[in-house]
C-alpha positions as semicolon CSV with decimal commas, in nm:
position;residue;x (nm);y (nm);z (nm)
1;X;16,335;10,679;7,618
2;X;16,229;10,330;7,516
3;X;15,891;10,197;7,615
4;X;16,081;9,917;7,822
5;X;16,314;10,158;8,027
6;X;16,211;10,276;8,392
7;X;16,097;10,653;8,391
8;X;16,262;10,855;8,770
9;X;15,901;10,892;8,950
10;X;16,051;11,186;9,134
11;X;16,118;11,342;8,786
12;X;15,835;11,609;8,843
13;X;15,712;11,542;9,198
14;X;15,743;11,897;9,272
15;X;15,428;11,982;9,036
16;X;15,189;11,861;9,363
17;X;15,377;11,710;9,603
18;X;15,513;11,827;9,946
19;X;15,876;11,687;9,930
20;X;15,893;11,625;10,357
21;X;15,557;11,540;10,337
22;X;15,421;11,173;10,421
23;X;15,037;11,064;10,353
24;X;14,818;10,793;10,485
25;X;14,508;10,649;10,376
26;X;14,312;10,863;10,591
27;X;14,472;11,233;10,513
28;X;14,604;11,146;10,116
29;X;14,444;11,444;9,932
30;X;14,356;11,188;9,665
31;X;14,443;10,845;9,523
32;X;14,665;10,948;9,271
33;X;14,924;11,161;9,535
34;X;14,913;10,822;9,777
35;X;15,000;10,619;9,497
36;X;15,323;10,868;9,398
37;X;15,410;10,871;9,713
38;X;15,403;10,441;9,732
39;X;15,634;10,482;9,384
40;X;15,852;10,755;9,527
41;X;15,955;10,494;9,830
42;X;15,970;10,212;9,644
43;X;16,065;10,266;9,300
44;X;16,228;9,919;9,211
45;X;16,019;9,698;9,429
46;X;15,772;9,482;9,284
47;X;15,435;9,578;9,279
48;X;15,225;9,310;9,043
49;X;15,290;8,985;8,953
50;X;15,113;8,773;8,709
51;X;15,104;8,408;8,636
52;X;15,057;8,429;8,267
53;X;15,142;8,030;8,257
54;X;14,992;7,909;8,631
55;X;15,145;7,585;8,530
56;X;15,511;7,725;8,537
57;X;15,536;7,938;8,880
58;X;15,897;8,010;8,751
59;X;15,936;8,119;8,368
60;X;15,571;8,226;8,305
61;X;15,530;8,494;8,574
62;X;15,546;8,890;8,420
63;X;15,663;9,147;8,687
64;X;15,619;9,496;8,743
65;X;15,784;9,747;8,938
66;X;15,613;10,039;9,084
67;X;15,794;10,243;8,849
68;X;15,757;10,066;8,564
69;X;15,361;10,039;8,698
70;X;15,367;10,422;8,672
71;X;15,536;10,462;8,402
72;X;15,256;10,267;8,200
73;X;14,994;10,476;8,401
74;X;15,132;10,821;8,285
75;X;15,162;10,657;7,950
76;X;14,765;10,525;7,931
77;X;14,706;10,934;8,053
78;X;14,877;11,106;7,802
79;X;14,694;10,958;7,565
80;X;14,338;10,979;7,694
81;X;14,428;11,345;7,807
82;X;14,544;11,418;7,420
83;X;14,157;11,261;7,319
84;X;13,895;11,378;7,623
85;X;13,887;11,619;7,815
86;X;13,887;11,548;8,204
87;X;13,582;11,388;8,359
88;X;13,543;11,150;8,102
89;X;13,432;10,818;8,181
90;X;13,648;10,583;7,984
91;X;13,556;10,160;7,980
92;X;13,836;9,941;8,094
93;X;13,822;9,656;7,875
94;X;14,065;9,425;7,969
95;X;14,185;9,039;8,094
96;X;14,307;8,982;8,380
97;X;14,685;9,159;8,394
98;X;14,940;9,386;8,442
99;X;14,760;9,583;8,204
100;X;14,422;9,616;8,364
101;X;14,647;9,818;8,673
102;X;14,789;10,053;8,424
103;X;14,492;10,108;8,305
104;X;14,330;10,165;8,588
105;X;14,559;10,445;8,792
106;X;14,582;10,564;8,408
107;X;14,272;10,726;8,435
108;X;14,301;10,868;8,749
109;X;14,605;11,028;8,640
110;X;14,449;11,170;8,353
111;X;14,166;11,309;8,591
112;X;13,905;11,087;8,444
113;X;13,615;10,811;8,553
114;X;13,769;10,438;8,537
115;X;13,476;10,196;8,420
116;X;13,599;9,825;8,510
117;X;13,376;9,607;8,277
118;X;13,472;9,286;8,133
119;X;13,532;9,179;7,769
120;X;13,264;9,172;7,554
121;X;13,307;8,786;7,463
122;X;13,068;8,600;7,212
123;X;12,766;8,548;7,417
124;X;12,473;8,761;7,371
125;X;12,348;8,852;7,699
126;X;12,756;8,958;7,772
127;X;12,677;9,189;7,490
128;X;12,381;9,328;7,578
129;X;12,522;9,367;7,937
130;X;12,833;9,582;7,806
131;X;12,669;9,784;7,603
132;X;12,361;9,852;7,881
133;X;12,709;9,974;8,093
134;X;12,872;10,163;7,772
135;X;12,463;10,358;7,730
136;X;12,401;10,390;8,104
137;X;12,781;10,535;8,204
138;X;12,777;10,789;7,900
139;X;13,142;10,654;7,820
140;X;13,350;10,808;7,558
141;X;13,605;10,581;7,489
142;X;13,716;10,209;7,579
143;X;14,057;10,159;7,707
144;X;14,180;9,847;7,616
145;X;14,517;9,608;7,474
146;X;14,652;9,580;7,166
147;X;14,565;9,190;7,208
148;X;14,168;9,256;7,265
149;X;14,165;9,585;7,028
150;X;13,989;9,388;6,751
151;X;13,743;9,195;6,981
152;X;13,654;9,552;7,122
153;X;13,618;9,756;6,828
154;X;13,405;9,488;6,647
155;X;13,198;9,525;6,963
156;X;13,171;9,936;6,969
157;X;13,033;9,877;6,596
158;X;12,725;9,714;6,702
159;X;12,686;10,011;6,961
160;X;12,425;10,307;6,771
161;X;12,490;10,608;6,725
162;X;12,860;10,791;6,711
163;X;13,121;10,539;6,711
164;X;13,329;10,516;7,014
165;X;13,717;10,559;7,035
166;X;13,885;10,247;7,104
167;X;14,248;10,346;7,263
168;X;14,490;10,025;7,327
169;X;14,685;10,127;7,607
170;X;14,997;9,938;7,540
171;X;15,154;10,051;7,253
172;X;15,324;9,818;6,956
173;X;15,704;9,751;7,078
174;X;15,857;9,767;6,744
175;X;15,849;10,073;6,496
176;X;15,653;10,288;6,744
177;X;15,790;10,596;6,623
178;X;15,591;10,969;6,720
179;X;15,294;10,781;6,827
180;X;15,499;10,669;7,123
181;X;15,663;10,998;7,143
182;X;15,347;11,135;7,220
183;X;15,261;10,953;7,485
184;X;15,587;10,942;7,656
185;X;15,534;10,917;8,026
186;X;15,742;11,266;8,080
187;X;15,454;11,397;7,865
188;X;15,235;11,363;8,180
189;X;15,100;11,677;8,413
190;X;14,903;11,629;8,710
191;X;14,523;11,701;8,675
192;X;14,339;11,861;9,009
193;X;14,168;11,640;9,196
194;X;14,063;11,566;9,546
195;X;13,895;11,353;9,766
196;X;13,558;11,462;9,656
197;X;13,668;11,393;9,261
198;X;13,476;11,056;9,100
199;X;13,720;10,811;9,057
200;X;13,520;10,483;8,965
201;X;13,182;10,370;8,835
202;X;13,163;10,003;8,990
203;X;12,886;9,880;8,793
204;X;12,733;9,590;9,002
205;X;12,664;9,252;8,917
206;X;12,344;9,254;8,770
207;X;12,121;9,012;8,947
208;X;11,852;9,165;8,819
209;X;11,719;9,432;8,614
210;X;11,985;9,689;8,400
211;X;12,303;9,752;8,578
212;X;12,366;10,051;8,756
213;X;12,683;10,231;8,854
214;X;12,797;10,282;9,155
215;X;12,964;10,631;9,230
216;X;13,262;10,562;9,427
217;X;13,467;10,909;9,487
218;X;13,872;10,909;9,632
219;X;13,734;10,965;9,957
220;X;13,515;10,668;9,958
221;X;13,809;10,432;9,830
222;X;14,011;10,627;10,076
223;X;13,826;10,597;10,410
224;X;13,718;10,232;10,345
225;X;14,062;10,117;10,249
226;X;14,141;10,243;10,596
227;X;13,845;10,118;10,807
228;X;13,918;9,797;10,604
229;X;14,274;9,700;10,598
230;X;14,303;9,679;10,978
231;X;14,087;9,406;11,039
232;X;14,209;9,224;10,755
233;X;14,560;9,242;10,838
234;X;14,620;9,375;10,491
235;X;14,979;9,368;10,495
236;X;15,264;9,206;10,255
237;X;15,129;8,963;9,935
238;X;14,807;8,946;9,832
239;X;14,661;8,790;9,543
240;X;14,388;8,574;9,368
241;X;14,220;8,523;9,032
242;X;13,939;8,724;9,096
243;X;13,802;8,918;8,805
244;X;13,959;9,308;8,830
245;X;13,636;9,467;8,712
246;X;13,402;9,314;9,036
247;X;13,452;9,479;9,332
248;X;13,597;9,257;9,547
249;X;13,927;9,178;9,297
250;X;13,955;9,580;9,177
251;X;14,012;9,670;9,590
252;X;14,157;9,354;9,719
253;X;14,345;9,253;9,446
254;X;14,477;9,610;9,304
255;X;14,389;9,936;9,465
256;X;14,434;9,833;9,849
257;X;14,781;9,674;9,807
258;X;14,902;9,909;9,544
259;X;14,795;10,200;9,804
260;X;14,951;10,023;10,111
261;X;15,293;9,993;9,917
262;X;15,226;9,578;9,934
263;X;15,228;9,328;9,614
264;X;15,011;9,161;9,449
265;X;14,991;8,837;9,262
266;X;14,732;8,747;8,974
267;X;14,619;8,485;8,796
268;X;14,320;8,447;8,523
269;X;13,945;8,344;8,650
270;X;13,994;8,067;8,384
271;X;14,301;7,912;8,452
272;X;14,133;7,860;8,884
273;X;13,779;7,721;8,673
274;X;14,006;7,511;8,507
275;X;14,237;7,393;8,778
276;X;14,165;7,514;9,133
277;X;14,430;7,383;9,225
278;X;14,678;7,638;9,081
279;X;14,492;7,916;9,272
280;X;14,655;7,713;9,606
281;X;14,973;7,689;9,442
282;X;15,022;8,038;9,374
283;X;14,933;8,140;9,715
284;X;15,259;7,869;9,823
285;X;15,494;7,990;9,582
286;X;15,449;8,357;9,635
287;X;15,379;8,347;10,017
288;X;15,042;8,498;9,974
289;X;14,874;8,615;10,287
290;X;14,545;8,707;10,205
291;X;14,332;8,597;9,914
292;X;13,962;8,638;9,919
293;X;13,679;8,427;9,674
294;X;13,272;8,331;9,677
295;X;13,155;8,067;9,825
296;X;13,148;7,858;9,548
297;X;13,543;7,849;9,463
298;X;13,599;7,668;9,847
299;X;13,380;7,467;9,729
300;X;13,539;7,402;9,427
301;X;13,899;7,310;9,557
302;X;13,754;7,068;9,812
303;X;13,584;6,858;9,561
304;X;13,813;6,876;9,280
305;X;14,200;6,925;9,401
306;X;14,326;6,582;9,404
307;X;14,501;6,411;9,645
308;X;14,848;6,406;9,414
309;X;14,813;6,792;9,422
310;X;14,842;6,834;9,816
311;X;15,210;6,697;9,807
312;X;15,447;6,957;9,932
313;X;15,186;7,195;9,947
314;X;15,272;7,470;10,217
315;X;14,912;7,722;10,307
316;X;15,078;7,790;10,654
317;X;15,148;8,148;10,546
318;X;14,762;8,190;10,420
319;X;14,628;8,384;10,704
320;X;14,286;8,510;10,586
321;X;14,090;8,297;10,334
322;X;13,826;8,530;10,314
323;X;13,499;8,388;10,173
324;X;13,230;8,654;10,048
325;X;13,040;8,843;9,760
326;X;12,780;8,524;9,780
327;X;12,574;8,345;10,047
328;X;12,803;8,158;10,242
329;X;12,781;7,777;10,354
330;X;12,897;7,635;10,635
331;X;12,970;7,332;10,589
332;X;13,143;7,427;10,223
333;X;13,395;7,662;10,475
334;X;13,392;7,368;10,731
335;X;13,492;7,123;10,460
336;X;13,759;7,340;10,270
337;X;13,929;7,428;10,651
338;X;13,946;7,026;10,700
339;X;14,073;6,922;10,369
340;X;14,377;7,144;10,346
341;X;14,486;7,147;10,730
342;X;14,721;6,879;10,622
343;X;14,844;7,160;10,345
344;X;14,934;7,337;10,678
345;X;14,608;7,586;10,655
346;X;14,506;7,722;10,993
347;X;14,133;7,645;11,003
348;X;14,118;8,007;11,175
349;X;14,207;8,163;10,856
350;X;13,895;8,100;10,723
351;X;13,686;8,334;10,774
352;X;13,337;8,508;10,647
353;X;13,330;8,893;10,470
354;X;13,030;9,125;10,442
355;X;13,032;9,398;10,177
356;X;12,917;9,508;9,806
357;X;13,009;9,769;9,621
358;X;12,761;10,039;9,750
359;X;13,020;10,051;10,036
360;X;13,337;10,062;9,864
361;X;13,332;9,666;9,902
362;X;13,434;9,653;10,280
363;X;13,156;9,625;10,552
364;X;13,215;9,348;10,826
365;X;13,509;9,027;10,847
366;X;13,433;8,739;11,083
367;X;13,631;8,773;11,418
368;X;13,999;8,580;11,486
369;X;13,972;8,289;11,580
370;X;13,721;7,971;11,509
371;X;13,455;8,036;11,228
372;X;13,168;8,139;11,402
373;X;12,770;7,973;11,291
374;X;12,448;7,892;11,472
375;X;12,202;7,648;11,348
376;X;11,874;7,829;11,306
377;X;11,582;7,651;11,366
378;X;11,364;7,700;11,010
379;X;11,005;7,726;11,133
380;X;11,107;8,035;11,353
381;X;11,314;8,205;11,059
382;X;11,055;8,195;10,881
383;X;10,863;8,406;11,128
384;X;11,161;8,641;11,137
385;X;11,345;8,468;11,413
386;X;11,646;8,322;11,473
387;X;11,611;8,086;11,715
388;X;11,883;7,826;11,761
389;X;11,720;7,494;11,683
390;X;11,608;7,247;11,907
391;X;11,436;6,886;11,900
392;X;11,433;6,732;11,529
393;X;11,271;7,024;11,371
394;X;11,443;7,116;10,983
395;X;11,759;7,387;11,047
396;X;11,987;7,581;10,867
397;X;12,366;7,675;10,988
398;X;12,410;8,054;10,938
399;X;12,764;8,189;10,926
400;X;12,889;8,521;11,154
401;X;13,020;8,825;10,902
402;X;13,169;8,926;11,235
403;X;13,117;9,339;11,378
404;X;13,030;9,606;11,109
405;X;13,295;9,865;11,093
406;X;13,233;10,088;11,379
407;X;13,278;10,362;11,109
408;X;12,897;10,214;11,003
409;X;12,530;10,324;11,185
410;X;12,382;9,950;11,109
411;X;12,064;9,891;11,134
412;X;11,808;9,622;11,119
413;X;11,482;9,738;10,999
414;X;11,162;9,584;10,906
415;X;11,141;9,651;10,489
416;X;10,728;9,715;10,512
417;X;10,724;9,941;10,808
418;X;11,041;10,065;10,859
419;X;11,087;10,016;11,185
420;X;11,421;9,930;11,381
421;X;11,408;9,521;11,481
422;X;11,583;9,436;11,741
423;X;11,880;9,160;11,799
424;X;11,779;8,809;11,702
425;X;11,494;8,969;11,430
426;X;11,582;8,910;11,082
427;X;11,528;9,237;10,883
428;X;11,660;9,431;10,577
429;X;12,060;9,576;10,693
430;X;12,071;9,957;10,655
431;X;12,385;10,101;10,637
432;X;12,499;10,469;10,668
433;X;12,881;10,579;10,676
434;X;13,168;10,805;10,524
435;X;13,213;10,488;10,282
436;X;12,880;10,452;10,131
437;X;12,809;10,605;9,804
438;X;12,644;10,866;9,729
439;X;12,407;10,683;9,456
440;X;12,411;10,528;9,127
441;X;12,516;10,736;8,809
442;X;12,207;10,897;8,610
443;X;11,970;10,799;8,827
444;X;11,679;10,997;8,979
445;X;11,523;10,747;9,199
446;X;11,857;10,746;9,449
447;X;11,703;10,894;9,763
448;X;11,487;10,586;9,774
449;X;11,817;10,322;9,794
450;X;12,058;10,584;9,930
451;X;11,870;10,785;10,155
452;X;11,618;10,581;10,284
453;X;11,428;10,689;10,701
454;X;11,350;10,503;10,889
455;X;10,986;10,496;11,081
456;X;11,144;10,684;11,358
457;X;11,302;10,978;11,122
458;X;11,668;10,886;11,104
459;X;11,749;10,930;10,765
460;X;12,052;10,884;10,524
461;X;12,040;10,536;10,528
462;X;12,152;10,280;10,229
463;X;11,909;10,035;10,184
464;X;12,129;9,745;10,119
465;X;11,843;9,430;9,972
466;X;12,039;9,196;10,182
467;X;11,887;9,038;10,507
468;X;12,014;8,987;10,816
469;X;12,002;8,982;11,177
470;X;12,242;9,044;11,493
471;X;12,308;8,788;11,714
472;X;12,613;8,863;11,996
473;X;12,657;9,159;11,871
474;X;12,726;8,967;11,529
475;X;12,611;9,043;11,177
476;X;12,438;8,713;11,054
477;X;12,329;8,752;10,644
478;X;12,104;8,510;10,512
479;X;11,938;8,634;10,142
480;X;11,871;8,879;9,966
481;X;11,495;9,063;10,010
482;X;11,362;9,050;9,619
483;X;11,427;8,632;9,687
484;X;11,186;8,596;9,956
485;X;10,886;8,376;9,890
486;X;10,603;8,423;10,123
487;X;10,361;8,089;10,185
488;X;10,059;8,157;10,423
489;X;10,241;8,450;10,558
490;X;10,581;8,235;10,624
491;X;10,880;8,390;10,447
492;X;11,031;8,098;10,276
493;X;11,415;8,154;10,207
494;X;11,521;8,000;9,840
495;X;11,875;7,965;9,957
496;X;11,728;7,638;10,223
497;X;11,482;7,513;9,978
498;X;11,846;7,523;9,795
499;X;12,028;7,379;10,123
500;X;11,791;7,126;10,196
501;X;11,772;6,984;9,847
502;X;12,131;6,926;9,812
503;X;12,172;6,767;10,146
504;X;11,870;6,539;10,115
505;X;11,962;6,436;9,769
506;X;12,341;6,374;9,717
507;X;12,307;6,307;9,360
508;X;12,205;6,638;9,251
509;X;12,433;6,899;9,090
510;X;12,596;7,137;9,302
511;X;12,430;7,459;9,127
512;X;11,986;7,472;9,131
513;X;11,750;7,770;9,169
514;X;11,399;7,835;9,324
515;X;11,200;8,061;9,270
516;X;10,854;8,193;9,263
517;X;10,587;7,977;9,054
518;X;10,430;8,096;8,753
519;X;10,189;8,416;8,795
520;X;10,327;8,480;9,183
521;X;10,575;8,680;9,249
522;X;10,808;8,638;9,534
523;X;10,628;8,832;9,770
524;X;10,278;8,732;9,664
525;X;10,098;8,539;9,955
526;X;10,047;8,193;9,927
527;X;10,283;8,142;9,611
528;X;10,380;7,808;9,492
529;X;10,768;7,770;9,381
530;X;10,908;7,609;9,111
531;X;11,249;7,427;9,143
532;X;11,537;7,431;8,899
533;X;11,843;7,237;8,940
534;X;12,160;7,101;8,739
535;X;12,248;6,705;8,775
536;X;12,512;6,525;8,675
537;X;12,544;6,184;8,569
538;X;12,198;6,040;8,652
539;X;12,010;5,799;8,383
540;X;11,757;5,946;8,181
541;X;11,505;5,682;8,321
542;X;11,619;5,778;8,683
543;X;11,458;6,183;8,666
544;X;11,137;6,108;8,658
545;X;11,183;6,004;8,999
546;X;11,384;6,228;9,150
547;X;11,167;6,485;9,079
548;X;10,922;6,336;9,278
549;X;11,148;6,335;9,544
550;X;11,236;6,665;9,519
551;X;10,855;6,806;9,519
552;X;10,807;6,568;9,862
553;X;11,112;6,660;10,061
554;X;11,018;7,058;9,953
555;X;10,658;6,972;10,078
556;X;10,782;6,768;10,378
557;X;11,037;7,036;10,500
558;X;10,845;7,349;10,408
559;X;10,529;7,283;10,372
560;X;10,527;7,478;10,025
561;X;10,363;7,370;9,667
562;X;10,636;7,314;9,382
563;X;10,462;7,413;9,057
564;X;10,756;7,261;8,851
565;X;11,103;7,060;8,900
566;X;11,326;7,168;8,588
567;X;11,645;6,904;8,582
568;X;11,893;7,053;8,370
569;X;12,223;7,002;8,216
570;X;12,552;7,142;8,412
571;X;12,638;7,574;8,296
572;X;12,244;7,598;8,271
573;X;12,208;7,817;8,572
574;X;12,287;8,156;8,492
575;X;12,489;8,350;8,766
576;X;12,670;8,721;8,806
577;X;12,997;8,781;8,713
578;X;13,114;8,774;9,057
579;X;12,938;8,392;9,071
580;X;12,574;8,469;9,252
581;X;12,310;8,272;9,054
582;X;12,056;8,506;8,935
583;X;11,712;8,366;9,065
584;X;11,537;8,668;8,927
585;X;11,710;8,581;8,539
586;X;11,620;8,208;8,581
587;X;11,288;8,300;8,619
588;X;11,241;8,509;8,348
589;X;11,383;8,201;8,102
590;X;11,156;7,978;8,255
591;X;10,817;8,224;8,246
592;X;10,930;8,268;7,907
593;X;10,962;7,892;7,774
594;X;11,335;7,918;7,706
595;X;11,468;7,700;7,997
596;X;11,613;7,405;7,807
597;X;11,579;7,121;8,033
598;X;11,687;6,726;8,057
599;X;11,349;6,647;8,237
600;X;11,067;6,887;8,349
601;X;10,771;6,822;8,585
């Protein structure tokens, strides 16, 4: 057998699967039997696409099969089965591909702990990050392409202690000889596992602080899959550029289509940064029906895809746009819906998620139909209310996430006393269900994220750092807890400082930052903030100025002291992988004296 031709999926089904025997997302003993079961029905249709060359929608798309997806997943096993023993957590290493798939169901055919982390890359801090996930997961090998082998390995060296294996999963086409022998995809024998087996550590985005892994078993990817794919239609072709190793592109992109026998279609984070425009291209040509991105990416395409690009553009088949894994803008959404409805987009497409990986990624989707947000009147947020606004006081439009998953006890709960808030408070969201994890990997300090009581004694409760409040019996989120500033005993939300700024002041960036001052932390009494935000374009002699403005309209509007207005250069804002800005970073660069500014006040 060649490396090329497609391996018979049914070749040794009888090893652990009932032959009459169908499976769903909710009974599947484990991943790995659903997804033989997808490959058994479907051998020769296709299961991934990738636009290697988004430019060229024809000749530079690579295809796989579900068989020939399998094939290179019992390939990837055999050889991490013939170098670590099962239970081995193993870093995926990998761009954006075909590859990152095999890889992927690789290790949990080899009975072992997928990783998704991205390439190390030549900045620093990426470093630091990767390795931080390589010391904290325990990994014992990386599992990467032939293409990125160097890049990795010369990586690992820096790593102390013993040196890691470094396995390229795709094996050298020409002169192969026994090592491909060895890792023939008939070489492959199913491992035990069940619902209660690990299957990924989903390391999250690091905001803040070290990253931590979160323990996400079959069952958990199981049960949310099915709570989740309901609501979100999750049926026929998928795709987006997403990067595989955050949650929302590993489940939305690859494990929830692949599971539901659907395809998907992929294209690099990169080539969208470069030219959003190809990201709505792909989603004509291939007839995509759901792709999901932050905030910021709506954004993107409304500003930047040009008029020239819209001709004999078709979105009619796009029927959820769903916007998540960041805070979420109104008018951004409201904007995006308008410019592409001559594209044929159905403004009720787009549409508002809730999740994170703690839950498996899927909490809450806004409901069908018009996108749902109340302007909140600012003064009584800040008391913990949300009261629509009235007379000419300063507001803020908050977007629905829709109805938690019924599958979900969510509260609302006061962070300090732990009491339960009721609708129309704004409190921390505490979340317990079958898909929450059961903590982070290593750690000894779970029971106070994971299973967290509240003041009346109900227990089990993930403590989630976001806040929110209900409102119709809708989820409304609007921060995240370690961001709030509290002024006089007002809680002062960065995001509006943020908000306000922007709309007030046209000619700033699109990307800024507050946070709190120098010697306050954020929920210090009476702390002063100090603003930080990218421009573009404005004269030297103009900044001096402008932040002036800025410290009035933040004094006007919120009645807050700003210590300092940093104006810097565009890429200076540091954000997560998935695209958050990390306030908590930011301030650490600027406490420090390494934020490089144009102007500083």
């Amino acid at each position: 057998m060649t490396h090329d031709q497609t391996h018979d999926p049914t070749h040794d089904q009888k090893h652990d699967l009932t032959n009459d025997r169908t499976y769903d997302l909710t009974d599947a003993p484990d991943i790995v039997t659903l997804f033989r079961q997808q490959v058994a029905a479907r051998p020769d249709a296709e299961a991934l696409a990738y636009l290697a060359d988004p430019a060229d929608l024809d000749g530079g798309v690579r295809r796989w099969s579900y068989a020939r997806l399998e094939q290179e997943a019992r390939i990837r096993a055999v050889r991490l089965r013939a170098a670590l023993p099962p239970g081995s957590r193993v870093l995926l290493l990998h761009p954006t591909g075909l590859e990152f798939a095999a890889a992927l169901f690789g290790c949990l055919y080899a009975g072992m702990i997928a990783v998704p982390a991205p390439l190390p890359g030549g900045h620093r801090h990426h470093r630091r990050r990767l390795a931080a996930i390589a010391r904290d997961s325990g990994a014992a090998a990386v599992l990467t392409t032939a293409d990125q082998r160097t890049e990795v390995v010369e990586w690992a060296a820096e790593l102390p202690g013993e040196p890691m294996a470094v396995i390229a999963g795709d094996l050298p086409e020409p002169d192969a000889g026994d090592l491909l022998a060895a890792a023939a995809p008939d070489g492959w024998r199913p491992v035990p596992v069940d619902r209660s087996t690990v299957a990924v550590l989903q390391y999250t985005s690091g905001s803040t602080g070290d990253p931590k892994g979160v323990v996400l078993r079959h069952d958990h990817i199981l049960f949310n899959a099915a709570v989740g794919s309901p609501p979100l239609d999750f049926t026929g072709q998928v795709g987006g550029w997403l990067p595989l190793y955050h949650d929302m592109g590993l489940f939305t992109q690859i494990v929830w289509p692949l599971l539901l026998g659907g395809r998907s279609v992929l294209m690099a984070p990169i080539a969208f940064i470069r030219r959003p425009a190809q990201w709505l291209r792909m989603i004509d040509a291939f007839g995509v029906g759901l792709s999901f991105a932050p905030n910021f990416a709506f954004d993107l395409c409304t500003r930047k895809v040009r008029e020239q690009d819209l001709a004999g553009l078709d979105l009619s088949r796009w029927r959820v746009a769903g916007c998540g894994s960041e805070p979420i803008d109104a008018r951004v959404l409201a904007a995006f819906a308008e410019r592409f409805a001559p594209a044929g987009l159905d403004p009720h497409a787009v549409t508002a998620c809730y999740g994170m990986a703690e839950t498996s990624v899927y909490v809450s989707v806004g409901r069908p139909g018009p996108l749902r947000s109340h302007p909140v009147d600012l003064e009584a947020l800040a008391r913990g209310e949300f009261t629509p606004a009235a007379g000419g006081g300063a507001t803020r439009e908050i977007v629905a996430c829709g109805r938690p998953d019924a599958s979900y006890d969510t509260l609302i709960v006061d962070p300090e006393t732990r009491e339960v808030l009721p609708g129309g408070r704004l409190g921390e969201i505490w979340l317990r269900g079958r898909s929450v994890s059961s903590g982070y990997w290593g750690r000894d300090d779970n029971a106070d994220v994971f299973d967290a009581a509240t003041a009346d004694g109900r227990r089990g409760f993930l403590r989630t750092g976001d806040l929110g409040v209900f409102s119709g019996g809708e989820l409304y989120v609007h921060g995240r807890l370690k961001d709030l500033i509290i002024v006089h005993g007002r809680n002062v939300y960065p995001q509006d400082i943020e908000y306000e700024l922007r709309a007030q002041h046209p000619e700033l960036g699109r990307t800024g930052v507050v946070f709190a001052g120098p010697g306050a932390d954020p929920g210090a009494p009476d702390a002063s903030v100090v603003v930080t935000h990218e421009v573009v374009g404005i004269p030297a002699d103009r900044l001096p100025a402008l932040a002036a403005e800025i410290r009035h309209t933040v004094g006007r509007e919120f009645g807050i002291a700003v210590a300092t207005v940093a104006l810097v250069k565009p890429g200076t804002v540091l954000r997560t992988t998935s695209g958050k800005v990390r306030r908590s970073a930011m301030r650490d660069l600027f406490r420090e004296g390494r934020l490089v500014s144009l102007h500083q006040d």
